[in-house]
C-alpha positions in Angstrom: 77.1 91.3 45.6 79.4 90.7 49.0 77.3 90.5 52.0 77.1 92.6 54.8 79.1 92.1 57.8 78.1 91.0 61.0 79.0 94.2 63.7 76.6 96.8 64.0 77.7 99.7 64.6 77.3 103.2 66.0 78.1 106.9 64.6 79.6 109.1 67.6 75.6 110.1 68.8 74.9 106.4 68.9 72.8 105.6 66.1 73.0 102.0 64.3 75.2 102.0 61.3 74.9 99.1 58.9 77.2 98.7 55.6 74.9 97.2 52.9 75.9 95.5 50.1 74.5 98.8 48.5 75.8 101.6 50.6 76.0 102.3 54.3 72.2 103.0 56.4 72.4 104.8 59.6 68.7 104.1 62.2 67.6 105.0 64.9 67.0 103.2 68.6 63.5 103.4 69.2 62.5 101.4 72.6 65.4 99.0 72.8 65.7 98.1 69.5 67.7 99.4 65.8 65.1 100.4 63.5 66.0 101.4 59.8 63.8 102.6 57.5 63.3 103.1 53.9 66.2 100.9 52.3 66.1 99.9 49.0 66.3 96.7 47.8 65.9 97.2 44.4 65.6 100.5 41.8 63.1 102.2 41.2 60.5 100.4 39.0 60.1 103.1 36.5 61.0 105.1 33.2 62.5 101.8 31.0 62.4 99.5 34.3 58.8 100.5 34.2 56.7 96.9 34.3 60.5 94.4 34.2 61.8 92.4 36.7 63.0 94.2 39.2 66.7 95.5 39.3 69.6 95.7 42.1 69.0 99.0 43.8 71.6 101.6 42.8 75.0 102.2 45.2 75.0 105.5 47.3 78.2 106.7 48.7 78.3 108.0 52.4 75.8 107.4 55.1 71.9 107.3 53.8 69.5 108.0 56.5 66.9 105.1 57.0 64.7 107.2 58.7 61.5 107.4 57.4 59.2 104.5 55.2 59.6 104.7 51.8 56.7 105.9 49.4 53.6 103.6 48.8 53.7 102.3 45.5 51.1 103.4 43.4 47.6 102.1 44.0 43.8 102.2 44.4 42.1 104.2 46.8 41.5 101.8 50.2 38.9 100.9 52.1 36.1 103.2 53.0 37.4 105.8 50.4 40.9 106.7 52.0 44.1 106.6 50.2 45.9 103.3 51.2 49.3 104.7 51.7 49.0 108.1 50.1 51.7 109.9 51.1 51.7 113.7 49.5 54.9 114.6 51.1 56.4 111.7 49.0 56.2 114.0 45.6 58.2 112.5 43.0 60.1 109.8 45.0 59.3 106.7 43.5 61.6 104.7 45.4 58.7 102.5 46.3 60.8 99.2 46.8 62.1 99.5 50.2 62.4 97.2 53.3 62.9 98.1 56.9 64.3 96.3 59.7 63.3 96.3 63.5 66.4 94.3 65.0 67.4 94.1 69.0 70.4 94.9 68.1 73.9 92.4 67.0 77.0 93.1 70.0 79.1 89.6 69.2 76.0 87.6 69.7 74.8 84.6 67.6 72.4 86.1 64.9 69.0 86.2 65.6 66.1 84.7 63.8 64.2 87.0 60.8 60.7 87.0 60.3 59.5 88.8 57.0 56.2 90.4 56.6 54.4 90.9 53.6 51.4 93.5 53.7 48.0 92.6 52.0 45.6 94.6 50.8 44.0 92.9 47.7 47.1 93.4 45.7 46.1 96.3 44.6 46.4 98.7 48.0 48.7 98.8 51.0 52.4 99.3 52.3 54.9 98.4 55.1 54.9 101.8 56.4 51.5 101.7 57.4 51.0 102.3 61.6 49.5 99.0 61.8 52.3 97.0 60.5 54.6 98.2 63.3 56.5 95.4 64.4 58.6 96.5 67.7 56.3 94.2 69.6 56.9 91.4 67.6 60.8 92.1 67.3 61.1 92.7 71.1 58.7 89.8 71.7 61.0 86.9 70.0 63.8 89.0 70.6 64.0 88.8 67.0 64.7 90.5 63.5 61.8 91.6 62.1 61.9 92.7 57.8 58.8 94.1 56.4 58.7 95.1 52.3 56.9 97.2 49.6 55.9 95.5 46.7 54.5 96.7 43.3 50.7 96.3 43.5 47.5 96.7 41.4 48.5 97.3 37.4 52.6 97.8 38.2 52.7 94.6 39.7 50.4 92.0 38.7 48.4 93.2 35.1 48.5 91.0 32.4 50.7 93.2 30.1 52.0 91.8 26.5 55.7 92.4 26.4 56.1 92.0 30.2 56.9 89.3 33.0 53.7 88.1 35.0 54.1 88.4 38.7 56.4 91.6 39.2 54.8 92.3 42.5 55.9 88.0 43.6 59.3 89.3 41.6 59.8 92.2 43.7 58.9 89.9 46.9 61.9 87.7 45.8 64.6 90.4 45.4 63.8 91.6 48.7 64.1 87.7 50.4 67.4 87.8 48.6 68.2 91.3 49.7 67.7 90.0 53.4 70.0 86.9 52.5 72.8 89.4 51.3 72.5 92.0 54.0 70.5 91.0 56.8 73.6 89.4 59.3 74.8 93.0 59.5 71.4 94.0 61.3 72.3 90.7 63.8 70.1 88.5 61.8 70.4 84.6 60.7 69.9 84.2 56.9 69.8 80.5 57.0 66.7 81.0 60.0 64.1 83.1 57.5 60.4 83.3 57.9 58.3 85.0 55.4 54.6 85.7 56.9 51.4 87.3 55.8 47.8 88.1 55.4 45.2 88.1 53.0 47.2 88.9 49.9 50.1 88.9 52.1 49.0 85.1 53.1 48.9 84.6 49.1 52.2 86.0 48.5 53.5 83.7 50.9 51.5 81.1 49.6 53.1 81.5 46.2 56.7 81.8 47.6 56.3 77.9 48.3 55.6 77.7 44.4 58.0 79.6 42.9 61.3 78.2 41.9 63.5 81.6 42.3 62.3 81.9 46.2 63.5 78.6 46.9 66.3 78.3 49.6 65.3 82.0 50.5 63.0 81.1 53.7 63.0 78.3 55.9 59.4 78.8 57.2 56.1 80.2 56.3 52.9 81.7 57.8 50.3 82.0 55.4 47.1 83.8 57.3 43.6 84.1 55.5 45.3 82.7 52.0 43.1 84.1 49.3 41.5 81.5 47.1 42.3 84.0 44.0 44.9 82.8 41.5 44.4 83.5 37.8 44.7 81.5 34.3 46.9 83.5 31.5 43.5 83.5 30.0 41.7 85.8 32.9 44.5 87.6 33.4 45.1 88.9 29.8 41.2 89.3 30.2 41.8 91.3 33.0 44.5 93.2 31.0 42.3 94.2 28.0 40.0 95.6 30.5 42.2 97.9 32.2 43.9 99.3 29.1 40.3 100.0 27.6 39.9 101.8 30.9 42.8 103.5 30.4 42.3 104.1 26.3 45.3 102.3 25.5 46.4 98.9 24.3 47.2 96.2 26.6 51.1 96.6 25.8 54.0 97.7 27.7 54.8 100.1 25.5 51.0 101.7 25.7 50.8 101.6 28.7 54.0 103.0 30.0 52.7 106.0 28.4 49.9 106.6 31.5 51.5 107.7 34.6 51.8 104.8 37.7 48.8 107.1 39.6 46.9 107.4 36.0 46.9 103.6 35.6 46.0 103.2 39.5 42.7 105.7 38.7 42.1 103.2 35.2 42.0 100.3 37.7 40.3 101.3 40.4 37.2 102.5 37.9 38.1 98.6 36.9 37.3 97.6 40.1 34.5 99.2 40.7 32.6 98.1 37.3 33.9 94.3 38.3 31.5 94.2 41.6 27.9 94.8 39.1 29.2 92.2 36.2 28.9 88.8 38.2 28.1 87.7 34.4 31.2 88.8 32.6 33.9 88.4 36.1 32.2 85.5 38.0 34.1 85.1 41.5 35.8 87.9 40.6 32.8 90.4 41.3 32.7 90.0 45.2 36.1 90.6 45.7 36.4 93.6 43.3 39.8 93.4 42.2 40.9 92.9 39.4 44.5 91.0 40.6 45.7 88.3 41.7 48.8 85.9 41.2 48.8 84.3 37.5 49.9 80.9 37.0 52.0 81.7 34.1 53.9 79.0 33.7 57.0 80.5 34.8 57.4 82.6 37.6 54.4 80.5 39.1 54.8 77.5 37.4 51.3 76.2 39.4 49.1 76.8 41.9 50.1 76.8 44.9 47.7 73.5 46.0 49.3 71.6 43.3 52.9 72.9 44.1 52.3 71.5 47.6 51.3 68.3 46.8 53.9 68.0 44.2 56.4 68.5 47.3 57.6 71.9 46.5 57.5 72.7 50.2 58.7 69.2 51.6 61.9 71.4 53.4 59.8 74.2 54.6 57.7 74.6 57.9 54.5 75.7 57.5 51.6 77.6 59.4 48.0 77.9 58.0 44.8 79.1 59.2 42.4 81.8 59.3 39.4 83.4 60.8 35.9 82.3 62.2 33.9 84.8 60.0 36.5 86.3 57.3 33.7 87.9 55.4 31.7 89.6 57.6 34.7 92.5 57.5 33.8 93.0 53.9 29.8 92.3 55.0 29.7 95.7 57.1 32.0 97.7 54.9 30.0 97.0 52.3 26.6 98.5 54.6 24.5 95.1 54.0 24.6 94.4 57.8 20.5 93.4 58.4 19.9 94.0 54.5 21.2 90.6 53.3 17.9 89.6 51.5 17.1 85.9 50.2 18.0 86.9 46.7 21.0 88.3 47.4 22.0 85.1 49.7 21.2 82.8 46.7 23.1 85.0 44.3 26.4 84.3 46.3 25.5 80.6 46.8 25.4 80.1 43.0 28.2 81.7 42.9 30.7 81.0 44.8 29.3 77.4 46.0 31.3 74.1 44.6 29.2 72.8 42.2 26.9 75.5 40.8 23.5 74.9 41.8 24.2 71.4 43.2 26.6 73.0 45.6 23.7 75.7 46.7 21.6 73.2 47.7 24.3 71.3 49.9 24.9 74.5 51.5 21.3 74.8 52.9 20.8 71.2 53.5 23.9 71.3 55.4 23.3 74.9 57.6 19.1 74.1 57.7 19.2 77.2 60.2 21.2 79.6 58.6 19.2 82.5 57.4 20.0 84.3 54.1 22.3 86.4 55.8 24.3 83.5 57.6 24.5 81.5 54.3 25.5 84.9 52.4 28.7 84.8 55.1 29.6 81.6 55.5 29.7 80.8 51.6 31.7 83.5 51.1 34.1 82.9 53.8 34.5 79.6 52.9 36.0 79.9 49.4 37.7 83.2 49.8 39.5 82.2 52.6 38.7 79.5 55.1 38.9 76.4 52.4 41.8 77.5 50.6 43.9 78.0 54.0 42.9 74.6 55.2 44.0 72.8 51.8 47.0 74.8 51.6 48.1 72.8 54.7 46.6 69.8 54.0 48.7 70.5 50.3 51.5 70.4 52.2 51.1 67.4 54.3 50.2 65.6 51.4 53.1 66.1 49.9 55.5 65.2 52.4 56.0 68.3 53.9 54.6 69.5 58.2 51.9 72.0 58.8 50.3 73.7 61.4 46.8 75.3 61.5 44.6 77.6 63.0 41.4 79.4 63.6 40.7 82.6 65.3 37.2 82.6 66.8 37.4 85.7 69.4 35.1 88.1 68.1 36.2 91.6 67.4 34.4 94.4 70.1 34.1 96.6 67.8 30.8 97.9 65.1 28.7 97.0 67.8 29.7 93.2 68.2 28.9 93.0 64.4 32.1 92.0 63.4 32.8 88.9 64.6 36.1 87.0 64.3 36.6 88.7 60.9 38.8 89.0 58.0 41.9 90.9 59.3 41.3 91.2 63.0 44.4 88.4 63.1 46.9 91.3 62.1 46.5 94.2 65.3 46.2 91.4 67.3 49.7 89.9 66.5 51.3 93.3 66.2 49.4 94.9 68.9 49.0 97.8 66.8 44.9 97.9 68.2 44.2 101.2 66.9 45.7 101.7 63.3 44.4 101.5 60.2 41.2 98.7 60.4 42.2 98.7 64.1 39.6 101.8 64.5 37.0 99.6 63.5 37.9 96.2 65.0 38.4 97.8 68.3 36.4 101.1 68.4 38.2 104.1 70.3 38.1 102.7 73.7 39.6 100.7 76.4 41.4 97.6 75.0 40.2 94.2 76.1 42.4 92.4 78.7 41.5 89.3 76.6 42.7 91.0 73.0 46.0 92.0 75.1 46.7 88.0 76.2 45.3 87.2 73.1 48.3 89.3 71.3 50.8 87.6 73.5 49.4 84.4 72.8 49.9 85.1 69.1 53.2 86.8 69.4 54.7 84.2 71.7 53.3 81.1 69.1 54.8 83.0 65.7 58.0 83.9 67.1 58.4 80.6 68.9 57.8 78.7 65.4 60.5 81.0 63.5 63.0 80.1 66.5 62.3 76.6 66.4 59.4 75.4 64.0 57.5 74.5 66.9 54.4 76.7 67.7 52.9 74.9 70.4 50.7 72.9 69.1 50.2 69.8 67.0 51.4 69.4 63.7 48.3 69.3 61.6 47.4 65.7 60.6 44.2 65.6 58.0 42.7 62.1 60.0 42.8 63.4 63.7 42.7 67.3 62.6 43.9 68.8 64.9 44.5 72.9 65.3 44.6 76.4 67.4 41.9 77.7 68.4 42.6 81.2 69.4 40.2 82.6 71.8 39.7 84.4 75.1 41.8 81.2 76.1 43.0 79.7 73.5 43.2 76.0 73.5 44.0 72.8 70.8 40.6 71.0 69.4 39.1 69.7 66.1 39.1 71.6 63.3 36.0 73.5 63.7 34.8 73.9 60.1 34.2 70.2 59.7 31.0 70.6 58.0 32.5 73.4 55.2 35.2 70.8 55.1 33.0 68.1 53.5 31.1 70.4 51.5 34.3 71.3 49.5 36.8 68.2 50.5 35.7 67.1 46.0 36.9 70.9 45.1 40.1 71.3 43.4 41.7 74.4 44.2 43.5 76.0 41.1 42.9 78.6 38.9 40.0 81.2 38.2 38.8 80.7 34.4 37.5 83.7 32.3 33.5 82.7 32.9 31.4 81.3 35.5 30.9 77.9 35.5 27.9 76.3 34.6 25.3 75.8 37.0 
């Protein structure tokens, strides 16, 4: 492929027109800024590419309209039983591998900076199009280029399937990195000044970026927010895999199971799902977060975890953020309606569980919160190694392997559910886009008045992000793991001591790795 040129350019009623290495895009200006919509940056995954590595998107001749978000890609139902990214007006269009650009514009400027985001949603739900991903303020902010990507999720992207690569969905997240190296100076951006950035399984993706070989040299800096402690042995995954076949009354083959229809197989796994959350005894840590996906250290495409990667030195040359929030479970603590109905046995379920060390580890928990009720300890524990832990070794994984980290923690509490919330999993992600109201916004935020203090708060984040892609300097230290120190992000946000010192200790013997097929031994 040639890359793109460098001018941007503009039909005769003044829309941006871009020459792609695959065919010319014409957007729109919305606000200041070129936004295009919908590109392709790969084929469609389907009919024989169904379940392969992805495959260079197909040339178009004349001008193609990058209007509108491409489709959703297959997937579960989402959170509090709407369709994450169900779109019926899509129909047949399965051109689910699409990226879209918010760029200032180019004029004879030097290029601009890139940030790229990737959505998360569990691997199994979500997409870039969604209103709460809706980056002008971050673009116009940094007065920067701003990407954001579909991915395969769920089944199409990250089953265990005999006779087909692990990873598609990281795959897919490649080819579109390399898509923005080939293309993205004709949208006035700097190829050689890439930051990917995430959350959740966004923050994972990016997380496994650093570990994968055929990323490398595609991004010069990463945000990894709320990394998911979630990555799976070949032996769990093909576990996994049987599962969803049987679901799906087929064999756990390519060939089977290209024979049930992407939204079929998305129906198969989201029965999957919901059987995974009542078998703690056959899915162990996999039963709380009820879903059935996650990256699989295969060997290959992710030759290790991401920890080990790290302290191996994979990402020595790359700049890296890392943090998360106060109280990243209590999101899933009132969707799930146990807010006040957290009972002892339910607390002590989760610390055998999902404490280091079995029982052992249960018992350093309450020793080391003697004041936490059952409800308190049911949260923390569960924040802890979902999220918290694995976002602070991730750094500390990079430090010790030569490479510079920043971290942080968000600790403003969200106003919405009644205060219940907390600093919570996702309330990171309106803040930095300022997109208050979509999507989990609602619930975060209520309907209402928007605090002064989320508004600076937004800036705050906005300002630090876009600062670090320019430069690699948020504003704050570099993390060091002695003196520890990070960003605390709230109603003014201000540098201190990590704040988590004591979940720190509690897990500082925990290798972070792979999930096995059973639950360990207490």
């Amino acid at each position: 492929m040639t890359t793109a040129g460098t001018d941007e350019q503009r039909d005769p009623h003044g829309a941006p027109v871009v020459r792609t290495a695959a065919g010319v895009v014409r957007g729109r200006r919305e606000g200041g800024l070129s936004v295009f919509r919908g590109i392709p940056y790969a084929a469609p995954p389907v009919g024989e590419a169904r379940f392969r590595a992805p495959r260079a998107p197909r040339p178009w001749d004349g001008v193609r309209e990058a209007y509108a978000f491409g489709p959703p890609p297959p997937q579960e139902p989402g959170f509090q039983g709407r369709a994450a990214g169900a779109d019926p007006s899509a129909g047949d269009d399965c051109d689910w591998l699409t990226v879209s650009v918010w760029s200032p514009g180019t004029g004879h400027r030097a290029p601009r900076p890139v940030m790229v985001w990737i959505h998360g949603g569990a691997y199994k739900l979500g997409h870039a199009g969604s209103p709460g991903f809706d980056a002008q303020h971050i673009a116009r902010a940094g007065d920067l280029v701003v990407v954001s990507l579909n991915y395969r999720l769920g089944a199409e992207g990250f089953a265990w399937i005999e006779g087909a690569p692990a990873n598609r969905g990281l795959l897919d997240q490649v080819a579109a990195l390399r898509w923005v190296r080939e293309n993205i100076a004709g949208f006035g951006g700097d190829p050689d000044r890439v930051t990917v950035f995430g959350q959740s399984a966004g923050g994972g993706s990016v997380a496994s970026l650093l570990a994968v070989p055929a990323a490398r040299g595609l991004f010069r800096r990463a945000i990894a927010q709320s990394v998911p402690g979630t990555f799976f042995s070949p032996e769990l995954a093909a576990d996994v895999g049987r599962a969803l076949a049987a679901e799906a009354g087929v064999r756990p083959t390519a060939d089977d199971l290209s024979t049930v229809a992407p939204h079929a197989l998305a129906g198969a796994s989201a029965a999957l799902s919901a059987g995974m959350t009542a078998d703690a005894d056959r899915w162990g840590l996999l039963a709380p977060t009820s879903t059935p996906y996650s990256p699989v250290v295969d060997g290959e495409v992710l030759p290790t975890a991401p920890w080990q990667a790290l302290e191996d030195g994979a990402g020595r040359d790359v700049e890296l953020i890392a943090g998360h929030t106060a109280r990243e479970y209590q999101l899933f603590v009132v969707l799930g309606g146990l807010q006040g109905r957290v009972t002892e046995e339910r607390a002590a379920g989760a610390l055998r569980l999902c404490a280091p060390g079995g029982a052992a580890g249960a018992r350093a928990y309450r020793e080391a919160f003697p004041d936490a009720g059952p409800a308190g300890l049911f949260e923390r524990v569960q924040s802890d190694w979902l999220f918290r832990m694995p976002s602070l070794r991730l750094a500390e994984a990079q430090v010790a392997g030569g490479g510079r980290a920043h971290v942080y923690e968000l600790t403003w509490p969200a106003p919405g559910a009644g205060g219940a919330l907390g600093a919570c999993h996702n309330l990171d992600v309106p803040l930095l886009f300022g997109t208050y109201h979509a999507d989990l916004g609602h619930l975060l935020f209520g309907d209402g008045e928007v605090p002064e203090a989320a508004r600076h708060l937004s800036e705050c984040f906005r300002t630090a992000w876009t600062a670090f892609a320019r430069t690699g300097d948020p504003g704050w230290p570099a993390y060091d793991p002695d003196e520890r120190w990070v960003w605390l992000l709230d109603a003014e946000p201000r540098v201190g001591r990590y704040p988590e010192e004591v979940s720190r200790r509690l897990w500082r013997d925990h290798e972070f790795g792979t999930l096995s097929v059973r639950v360990p031994p207490a």
